[in-house]
N, C-alpha and C positions, 0 to 999 in steps of 0.2 A: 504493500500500500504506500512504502514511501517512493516509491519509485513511480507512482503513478503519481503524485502531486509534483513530484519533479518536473515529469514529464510533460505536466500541465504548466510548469514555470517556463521552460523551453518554449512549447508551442505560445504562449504565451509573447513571449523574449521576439520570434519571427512575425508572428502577426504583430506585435509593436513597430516592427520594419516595414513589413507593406500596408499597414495603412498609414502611417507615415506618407510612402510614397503615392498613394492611394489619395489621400485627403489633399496632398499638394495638386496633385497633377486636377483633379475636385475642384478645387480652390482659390487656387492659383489665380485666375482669369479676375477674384473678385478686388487684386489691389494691385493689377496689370491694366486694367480697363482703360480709366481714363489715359494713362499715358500713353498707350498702344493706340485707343481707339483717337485720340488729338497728335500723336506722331510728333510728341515734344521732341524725341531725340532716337536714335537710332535703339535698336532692340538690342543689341549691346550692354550700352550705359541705361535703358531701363535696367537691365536685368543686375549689374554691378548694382543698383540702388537699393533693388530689391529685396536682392541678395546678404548685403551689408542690414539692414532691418528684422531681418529674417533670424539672422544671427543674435544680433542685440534682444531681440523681443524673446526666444528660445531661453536667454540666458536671464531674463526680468520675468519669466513665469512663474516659478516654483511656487509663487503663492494660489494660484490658479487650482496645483494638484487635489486641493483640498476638496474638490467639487466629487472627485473622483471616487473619494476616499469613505467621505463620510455626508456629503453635501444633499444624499438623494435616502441614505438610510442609516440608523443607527446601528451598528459593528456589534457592539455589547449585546446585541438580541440577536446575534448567527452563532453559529460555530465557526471553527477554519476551514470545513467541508464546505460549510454551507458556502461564505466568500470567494473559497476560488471558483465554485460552479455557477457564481454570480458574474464574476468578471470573467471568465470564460467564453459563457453565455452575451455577455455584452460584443467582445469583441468578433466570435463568430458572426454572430447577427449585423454588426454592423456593417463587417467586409460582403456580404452576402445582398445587405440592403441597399451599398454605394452600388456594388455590381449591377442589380436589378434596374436601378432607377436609370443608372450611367446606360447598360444597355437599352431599355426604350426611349432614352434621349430627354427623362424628365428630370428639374434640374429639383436637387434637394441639399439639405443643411447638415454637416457633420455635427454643427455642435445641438440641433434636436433630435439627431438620430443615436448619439450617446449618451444622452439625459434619457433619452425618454425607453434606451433599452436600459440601462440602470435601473429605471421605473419597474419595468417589466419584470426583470430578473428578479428582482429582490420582493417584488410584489407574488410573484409565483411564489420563491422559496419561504416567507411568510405565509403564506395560505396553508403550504405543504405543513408546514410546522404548528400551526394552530389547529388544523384539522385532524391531525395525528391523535390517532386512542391517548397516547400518553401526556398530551398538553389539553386538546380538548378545549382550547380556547372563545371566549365569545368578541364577535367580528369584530366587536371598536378596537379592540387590542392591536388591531392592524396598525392603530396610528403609535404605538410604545416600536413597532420593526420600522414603517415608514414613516421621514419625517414631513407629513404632512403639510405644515406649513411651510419651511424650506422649501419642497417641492414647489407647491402653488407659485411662492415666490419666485422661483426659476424662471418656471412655465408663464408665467403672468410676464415676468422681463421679457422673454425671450419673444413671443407675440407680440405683445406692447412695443413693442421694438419695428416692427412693420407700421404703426402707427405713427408711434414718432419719427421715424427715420426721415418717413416719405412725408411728412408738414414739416419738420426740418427744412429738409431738402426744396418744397418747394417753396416755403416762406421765405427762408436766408436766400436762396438763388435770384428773387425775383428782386431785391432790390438791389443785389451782387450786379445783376443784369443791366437794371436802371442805370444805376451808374456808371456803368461800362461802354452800355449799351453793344451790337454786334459789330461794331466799328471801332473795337476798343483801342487799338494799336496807338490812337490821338490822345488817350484818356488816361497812358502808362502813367508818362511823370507826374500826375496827382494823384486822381485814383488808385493807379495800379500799385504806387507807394505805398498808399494806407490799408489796400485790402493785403498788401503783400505780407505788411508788417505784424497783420493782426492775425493770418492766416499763419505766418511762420512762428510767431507767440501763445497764438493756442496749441500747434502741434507740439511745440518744442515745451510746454507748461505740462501738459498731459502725458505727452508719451517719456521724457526724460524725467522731471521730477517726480509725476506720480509713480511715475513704473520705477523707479527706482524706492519709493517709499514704501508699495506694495511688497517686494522683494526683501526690504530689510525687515518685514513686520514679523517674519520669523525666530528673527536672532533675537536674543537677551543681551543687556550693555556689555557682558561679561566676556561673550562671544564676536562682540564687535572691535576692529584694531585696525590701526593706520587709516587707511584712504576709508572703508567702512564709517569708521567713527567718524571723519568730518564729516562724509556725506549726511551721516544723520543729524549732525550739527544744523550745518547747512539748511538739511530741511525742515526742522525746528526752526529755524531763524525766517524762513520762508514762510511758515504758519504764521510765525507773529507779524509779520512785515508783508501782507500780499497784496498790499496794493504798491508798497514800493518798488517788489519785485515787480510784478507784472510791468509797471511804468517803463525800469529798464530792461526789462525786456522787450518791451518795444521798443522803445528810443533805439534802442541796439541795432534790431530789425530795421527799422526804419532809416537806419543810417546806410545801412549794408545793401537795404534795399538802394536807396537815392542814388549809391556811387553804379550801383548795374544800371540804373535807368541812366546815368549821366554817361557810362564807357557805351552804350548805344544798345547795352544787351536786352533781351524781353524775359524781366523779371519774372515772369508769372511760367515760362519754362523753366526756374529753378523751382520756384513754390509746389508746378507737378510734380518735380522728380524729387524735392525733399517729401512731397506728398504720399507720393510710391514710396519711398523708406519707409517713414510713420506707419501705413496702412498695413506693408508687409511686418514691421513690428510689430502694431498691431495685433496683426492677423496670429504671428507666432506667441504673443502674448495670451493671446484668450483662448485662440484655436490648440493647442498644440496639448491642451489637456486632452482633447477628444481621441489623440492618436495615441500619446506615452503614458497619459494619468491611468489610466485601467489597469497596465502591465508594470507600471513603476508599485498600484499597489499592493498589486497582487503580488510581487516579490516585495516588499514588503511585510504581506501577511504572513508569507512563506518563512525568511527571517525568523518576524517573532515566534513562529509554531515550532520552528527547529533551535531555537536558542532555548529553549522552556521543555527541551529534551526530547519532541518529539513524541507529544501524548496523543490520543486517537486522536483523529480529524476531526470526528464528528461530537465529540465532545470540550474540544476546547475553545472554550469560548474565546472574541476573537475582541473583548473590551478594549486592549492596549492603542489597537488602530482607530483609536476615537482621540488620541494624541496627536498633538503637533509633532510632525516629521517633516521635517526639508527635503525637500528630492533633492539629489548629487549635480553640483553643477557641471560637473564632467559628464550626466547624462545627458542633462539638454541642451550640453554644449554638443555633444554626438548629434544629436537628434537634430538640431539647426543646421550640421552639416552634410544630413544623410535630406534634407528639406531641398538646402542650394544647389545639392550636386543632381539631385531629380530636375528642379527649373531650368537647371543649365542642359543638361542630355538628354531628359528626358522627349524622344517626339512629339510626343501628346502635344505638351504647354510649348513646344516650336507652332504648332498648328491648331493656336484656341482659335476656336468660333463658337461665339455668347449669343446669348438668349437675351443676354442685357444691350449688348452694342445695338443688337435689333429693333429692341425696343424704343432705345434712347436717342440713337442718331438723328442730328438733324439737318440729313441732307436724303434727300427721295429716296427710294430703291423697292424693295420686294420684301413684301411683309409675310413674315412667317407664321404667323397666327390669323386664321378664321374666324369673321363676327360669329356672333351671337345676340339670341336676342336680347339678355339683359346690358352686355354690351353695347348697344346699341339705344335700347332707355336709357341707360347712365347718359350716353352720348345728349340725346334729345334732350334729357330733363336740364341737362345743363347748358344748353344752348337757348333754352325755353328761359333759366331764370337767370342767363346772362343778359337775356336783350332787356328785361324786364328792371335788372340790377344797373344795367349802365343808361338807364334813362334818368336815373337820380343825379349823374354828375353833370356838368355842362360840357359841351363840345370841343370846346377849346383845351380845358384842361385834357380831357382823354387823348387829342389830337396829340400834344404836348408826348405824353407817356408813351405814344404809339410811335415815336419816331426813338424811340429807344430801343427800341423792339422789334425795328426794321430790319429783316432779315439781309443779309448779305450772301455772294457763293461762298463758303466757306469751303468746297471738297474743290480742292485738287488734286488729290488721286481717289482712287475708289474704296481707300479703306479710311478715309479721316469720318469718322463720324459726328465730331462736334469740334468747337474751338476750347483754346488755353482756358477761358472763362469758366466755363462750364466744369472742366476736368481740374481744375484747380479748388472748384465747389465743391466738386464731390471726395474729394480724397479729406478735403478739410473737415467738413461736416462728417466725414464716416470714420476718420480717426479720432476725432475728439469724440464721438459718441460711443464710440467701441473702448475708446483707454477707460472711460469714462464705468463703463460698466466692469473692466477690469479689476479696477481699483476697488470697485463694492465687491467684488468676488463675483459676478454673477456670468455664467457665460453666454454672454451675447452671441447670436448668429451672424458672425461676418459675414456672410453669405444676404442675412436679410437686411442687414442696413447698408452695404453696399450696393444692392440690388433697389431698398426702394427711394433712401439717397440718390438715387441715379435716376430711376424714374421722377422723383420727385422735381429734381432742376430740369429735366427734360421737360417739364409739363408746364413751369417757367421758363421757359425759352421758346416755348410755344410747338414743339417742334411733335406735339398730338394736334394736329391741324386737322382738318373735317375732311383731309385724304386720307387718313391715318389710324382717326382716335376708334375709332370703333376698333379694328387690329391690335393698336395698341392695349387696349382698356381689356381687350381679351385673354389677351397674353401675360399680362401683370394678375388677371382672375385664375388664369391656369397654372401659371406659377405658384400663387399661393395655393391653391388648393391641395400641392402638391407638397408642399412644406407641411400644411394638416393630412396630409397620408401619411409624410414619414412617420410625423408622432404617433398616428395610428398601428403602423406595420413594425416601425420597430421595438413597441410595447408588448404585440402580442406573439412575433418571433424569438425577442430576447426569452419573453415569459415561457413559452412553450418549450426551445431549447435548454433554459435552467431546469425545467421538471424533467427533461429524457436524462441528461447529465444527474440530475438526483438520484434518480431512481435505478438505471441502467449503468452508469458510472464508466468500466471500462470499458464495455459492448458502444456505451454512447460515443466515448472518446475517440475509438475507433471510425465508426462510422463520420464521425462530423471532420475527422481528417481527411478521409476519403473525399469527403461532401467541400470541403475549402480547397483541396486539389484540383476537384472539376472546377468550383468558380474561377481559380486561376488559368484553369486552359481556356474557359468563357472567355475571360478577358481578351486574352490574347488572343482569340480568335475573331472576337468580334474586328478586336481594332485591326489586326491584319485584313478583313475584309474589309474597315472603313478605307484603308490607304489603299486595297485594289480599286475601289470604288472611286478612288480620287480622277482615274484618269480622262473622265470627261471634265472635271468641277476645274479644269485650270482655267486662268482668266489670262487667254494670251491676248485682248487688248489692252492690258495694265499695262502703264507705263507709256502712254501711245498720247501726247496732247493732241495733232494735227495730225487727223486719220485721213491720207490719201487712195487714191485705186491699188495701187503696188502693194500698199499694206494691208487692206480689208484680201485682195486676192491671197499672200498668204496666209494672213492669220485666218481666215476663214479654212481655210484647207488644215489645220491644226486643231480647229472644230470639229471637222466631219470626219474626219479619218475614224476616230474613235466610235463615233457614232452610228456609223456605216458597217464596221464593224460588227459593232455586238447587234443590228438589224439584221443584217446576211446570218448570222446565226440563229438569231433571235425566228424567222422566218423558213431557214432549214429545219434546226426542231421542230416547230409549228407543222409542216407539213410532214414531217417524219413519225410525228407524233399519234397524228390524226389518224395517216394511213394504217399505223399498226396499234394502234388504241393504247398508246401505252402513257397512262396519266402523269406518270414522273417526270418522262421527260416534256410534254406540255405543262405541268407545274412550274418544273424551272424553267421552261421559255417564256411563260408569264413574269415570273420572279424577277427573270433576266431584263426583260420588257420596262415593270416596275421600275428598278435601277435608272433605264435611260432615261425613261419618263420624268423621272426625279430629276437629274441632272440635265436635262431638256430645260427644265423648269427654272435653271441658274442662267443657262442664256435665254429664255424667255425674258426673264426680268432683268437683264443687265442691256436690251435690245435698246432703248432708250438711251443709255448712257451713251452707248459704242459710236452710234447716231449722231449725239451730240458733240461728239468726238471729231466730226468729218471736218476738212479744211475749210475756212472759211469762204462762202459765195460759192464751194465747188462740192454741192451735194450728190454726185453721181457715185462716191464713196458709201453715203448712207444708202442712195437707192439698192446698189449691188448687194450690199449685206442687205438689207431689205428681203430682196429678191429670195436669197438664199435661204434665209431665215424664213420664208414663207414656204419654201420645196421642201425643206427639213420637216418642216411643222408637219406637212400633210404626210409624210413618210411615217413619223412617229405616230398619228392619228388612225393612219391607216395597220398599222404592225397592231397598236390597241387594239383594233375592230380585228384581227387576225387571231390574235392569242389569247385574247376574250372569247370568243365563240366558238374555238374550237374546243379551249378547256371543257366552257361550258356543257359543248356534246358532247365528250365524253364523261365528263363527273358526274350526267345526269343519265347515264347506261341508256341513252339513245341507237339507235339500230345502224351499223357501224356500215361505211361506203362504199358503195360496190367495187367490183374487181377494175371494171373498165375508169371509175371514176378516181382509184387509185393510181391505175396506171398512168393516166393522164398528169394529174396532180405531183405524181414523179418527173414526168419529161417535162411539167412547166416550172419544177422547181431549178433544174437542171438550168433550163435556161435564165431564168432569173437570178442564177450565181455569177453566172456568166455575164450577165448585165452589174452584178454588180463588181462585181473584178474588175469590169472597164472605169468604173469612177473612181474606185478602191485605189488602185493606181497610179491615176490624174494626182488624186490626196497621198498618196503615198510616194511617189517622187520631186512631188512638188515642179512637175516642168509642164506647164500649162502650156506652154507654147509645141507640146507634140502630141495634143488633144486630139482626139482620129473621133469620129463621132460613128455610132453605136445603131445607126435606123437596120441594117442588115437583122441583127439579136433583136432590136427593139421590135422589127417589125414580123420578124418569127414570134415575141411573145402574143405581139396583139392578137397575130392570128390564128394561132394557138386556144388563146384565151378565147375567140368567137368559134370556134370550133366546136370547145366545150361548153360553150351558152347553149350553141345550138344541140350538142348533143343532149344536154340536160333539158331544153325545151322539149322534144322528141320524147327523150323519159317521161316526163312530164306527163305527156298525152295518150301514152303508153300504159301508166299505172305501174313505171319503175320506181320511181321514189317516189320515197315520204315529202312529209311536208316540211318537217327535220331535216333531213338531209338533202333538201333542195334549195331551204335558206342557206344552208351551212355550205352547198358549193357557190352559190350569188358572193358569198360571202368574199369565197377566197378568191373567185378569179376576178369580182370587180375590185377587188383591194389591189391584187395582184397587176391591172391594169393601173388603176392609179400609182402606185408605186413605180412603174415602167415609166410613165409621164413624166412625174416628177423628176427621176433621176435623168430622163433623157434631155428635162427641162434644164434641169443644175450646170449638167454640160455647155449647152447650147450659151445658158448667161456666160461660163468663166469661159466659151469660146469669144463670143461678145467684145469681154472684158477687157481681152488681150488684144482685142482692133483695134480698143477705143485707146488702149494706150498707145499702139504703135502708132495710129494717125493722129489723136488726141481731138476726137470729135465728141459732142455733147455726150447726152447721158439719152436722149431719145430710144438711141437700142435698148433699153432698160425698163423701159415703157410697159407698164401689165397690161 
């Protein structure tokens, strides 16, 4: 038996490593945003910022551990059994429940998925214990195992915290804005002064002095020597004197500021990137319980039960761990550096894409969330008692305010999603909110007040506009709804794994190792197929200001190749499938289908931008992509109506094709590869100028394809086919016909294209 609590310290000891790198790679994105998504400074020197915070904040925690420990249940009412199958319980469930959400793409909170399996676990193994013949307890007693009000408190913070965050965020940003207004760059030397100086005085008050005060509240004078004891000097001296401090802390700031605004530099790019430090402090300040505090306690527990000789488990009681203990700063100095070396190597956090950038930008693009209809009444009701609200003030004043608010182009490339302003808002507002709850011990969700912080200045800066808000408003509902699933799912899996682990013990231990093995291959299987999947999502007009004919011709051709591709597949299976009934491989040519569709969907919506991209007074560039973009579309529309109907017939045991209508459906797939090998190639060598055109293949399909009308017409009248299987061949050879069009259309334009440069005549031949 001791060797199985061992062994539970071990597993324990690994899972403290990967969800470390688990909760980074998670997380990460929540004090990356603004600087990534305003492109203050190259992903580099973010990451050096980051990085540097990350470290400092790891090593200002220890006082956090105590959530871990004792913050959610009283120790004194378990045994050491009971404890380790608690945090055990917690950290399986948790790696299991990031898995889950990560894999269907919905976003959730480390720090309520570890409060709230705590909740769980300890909530089961109280039950277990009071229901037992030999305790036999009556239910209130629950509140002497769980500490009920602590809880509430948690839980009460950690919600409330989506309330405050997002009035925070949009109250300070609106008048942050005012003053700035979206033409802020005129407004540095005064404004940008005094927001710089207040913005770098509250980070520098909250995350330095408090996080350091948090940190020493462990030691006794006794315990405290050298640099230690002044610090606490110091911040004794700072309690009695806070408004003098504060004063020169400004003053300070404000000086520091003036000379950047005076050498020509734009202050409000250092304010991000000290932003990014803070936030990533932060972040390792409050968050970093959720990954080490479980497994720091649980060796811990471990510790006491083996200093005290090693009596049963299930009898010794586990009261000492209701003591002040200091986690080792040699741990969390590990742990901060197993944090850095994940953001720096790690692929994932090289390739975030947020749920937040999406929501918050404000420059046009493609919204990832679908109305709804309460969405959509939030929308109207408040358009209803804004006309009715701004009839109170007078004209002139409103006018006045609204030239603040005059939006500017702020995107010059395609990933800036907002300016300096804005992302200087939100690192401010979400680190002083987060230190803030540090300091009380309470673990706030970095996840949620950076997330509603960000909506919140978004929605002051106006950039939920009446193109928008209903998407928007959707997406900030679905989000949370999801943050109240986590607390749900990870109370009733921590709970239900603590009782297999009670009960079952080493049978359980076993299996649940087996069970964190699969989720590990999950992972990595998912993500290996998101990076196969990358290879349509590239954005080969990034980087393009003045899109001419020369360039839409090749980067278009780095469009389709890929595309064209997995169709010629996508349309062999389809017809392979059909002929011999075999629903697998029609399954994955749908699946496959899906895929493009999805990523059709990226240059669907970036069709606009690319557009706007074209040379100036010389739009024969937007027409051609145009053009293209229109051939494509029917190709994809037409492959849907292909792998759709045929899945269909057969997962619904419909009466399978005849011989002749098989055989046919062969020799037109035949040719149809063969039609597409001719464009395959055009894309795939990239030499437009030795384009052979295609009517020979093209005109064997057509006639081909009226052959088999006519034969099916003939059946028809005959009493050959069904009614099923006379839609389901319409199906394929007018698809199959449109598909021949199009692609022989695609040609004919990049033959076009290549006249119009050699002679450099209009754009007329482009004409639909």
């Amino acid at each position: 038996m001791k060797f199985f609590y061992s062994s539970i310290i071990v597993i324990l000891f690994f899972l403290s490593i990967f969800d470390l790198i688990v909760g980074l790679i998670n997380d990460a994105v929540n004090f990356l945003n603004s600087a990534i998504g305003s492109q203050v400074a190259s992903r580099r020197t973010i990451m050096v910022f980051a990085s540097l915070g990350i470290l400092l904040g790891a090593f200002l925690s220890s006082g956090m551990m105590e959530v871990a420990r004792k913050g959610v249940f009283d120790p004194s009412y378990f045994y050491f059994s009971d404890i380790i199958f608690i945090f055990l319980a917690v950290m399986i469930s948790d790696i299991i429940l990031l898995d889950v959400f990560n894999t269907l793409g919905y976003p959730t909170s480390t720090t309520v998925s570890m409060v709230f399996c705590l909740l769980g676990a300890a909530f089961s193994i109280a039950m277990i214990k009071m229901t037992s013949p030999l305790n036999n307890e009556p239910f209130h007693h629950l509140t002497l195992y769980i500490k009920a009000e602590k809880t509430f408190t948690i839980s009460i913070g950690i919600f409330l915290s989506i309330l405050i965050s997002f009035t925070s965020g949009a109250f300070i940003h609106y008048f942050i804005r005012f003053l700035f207004s979206f033409e802020y760059e005129s407004r540095l030397k005064y404004v940008g002064v005094i927001w710089s100086a207040i913005s770098l005085s509250s980070m520098t008050y909250f995350l330095l002095i408090r996080g350091l005060h948090s940190t020493l509240q462990g030691f006794t004078v006794e315990n405290l020597t050298g640099f230690s004891l002044f610090i606490q000097h110091f911040i004794k001296w700072i309690h009695h004197n806070f408004l003098i401090f504060l004063l020169i802390l400004f003053s300070t700031w404000t000086v520091i500021a003036k000379i950047f605004v005076s050498l020509g530099y734009n202050i409000l790019k250092f304010v991000v990137l000290y932003g990014t430090f803070s936030l990533a402090m932060a972040f390792a300040g409050n968050d970093l319980v959720n990954f080490i505090g479980i497994p720091i306690a649980g060796i811990q527990s471990y510790n006491i039960w083996k200093e005290s000789g090693s009596p049963p488990a299930e009898k010794f009681n586990m009261k000492s761990l209701s003591g002040n203990v200091q986690a080792p700063s040699s741990v969390l100095i590990f742990a901060g550096i197993i944090m850095i070396f994940t953001l720096w190597f790690s692929k994932k956090t090289q390739n975030i894409t947020s749920t937040e950038l999406n929501l918050s930008r404000q420059n046009e693009g493609p919204e990832k969330f679908l109305s709804n209809s309460f969405s959509r009444g939030i929308v109207r009701f408040f358009l209803y008692l804004g006309n009715h609200f701004f009839i109170l003030f007078p004209k002139r004043f409103l006018v006045k305010i609204e030239k603040n608010f005059k939006k500017q182009e702020i995107q010059k490339e395609d990933d800036v999603a907002f300016d300096l302003v804005r992302a200087s808002a939100n690192l401010t507002i979400s680190s002083i909110l987060i230190s803030i709850a540090t300091v009380q011990k309470l673990p706030l969700s970095t996840t949620f007040v950076t997330f509603m912080v960000s909506m919140g200045t978004s929605l002051s800066d106006r950039a939920w506009d009446r193109e928008s808000a209903v998407y928007r408003i959707s997406g900030v509902l679905k989000v949370i709804r999801g943050w109240f699933l986590t607390g749900l799912m990870a109370f009733t899996m921590a709970g239900i794994t603590a009782s297999f682990l009670y009960f079952l013990k080493e049978w359980a231990l076993s299996f649940l190792i087996c069970l964190i093995l699969f989720v590990f291959y999950r992972i990595y299987k998912t993500y290996y197929n998101k990076v196969q999947d990358q290879k349509i999502k590239e954005k080969p007009f990034f980087g393009i200001v003045n899109l001419t004919l020369e360039d839409t011709l090749s980067k278009t051709l780095e469009v389709l190749n890929p595309i064209l591709e997995y169709i010629e597949n996508i349309y062999k299976n389809s017809i392979e499938g059909i002929t011999q009934e075999n629903l697998k491989t029609l399954q994955k040519s749908r699946n496959h289908f899906l895929k493009v569709k999805e990523n059709f969907t990226n240059i669907h919506n970036s069709l606009i931008k690319v557009i706007r991209k074209t040379e100036n007074r010389k739009p024969i560039a937007g027409i051609f992509y145009l053009h293209i973009y229109s051939k494509t579309k029917e190709i994809i529309e037409s492959s849907d109506i292909i792998t759709n109907h045929t899945l269909f017939h057969v997962i619904n045991s419909h009466k399978p094709l005849k011989y002749q209508q098989k055989k046919n459906l062969r020799i037109l797939e035949h040719l149809m590869i063969e039609h597409f090998n001719i464009i395959k190639k055009i894309t795939t060598d990239k030499n437009c100028k030795k384009i052979q055109f295609s009517c020979t293949i093209q005109n064997k399909i057509l006639k081909k394809i009226e052959e088999q009308m006519n034969q099916q017409v003939m059946g028809i009248i005959h009493n050959k086919y069904g009614t099923k299987n006379t839609f389901l061949m319409l199906d394929l050879l007018l698809q199959s016909k449109k598909m021949t069009e199009s692609i022989e259309e695609i040609i004919i334009v990049y033959h076009n294209a290549l006249y119009n440069i050699a002679s450099k005549k209009d754009a007329s031949f482009l004409a639909f």
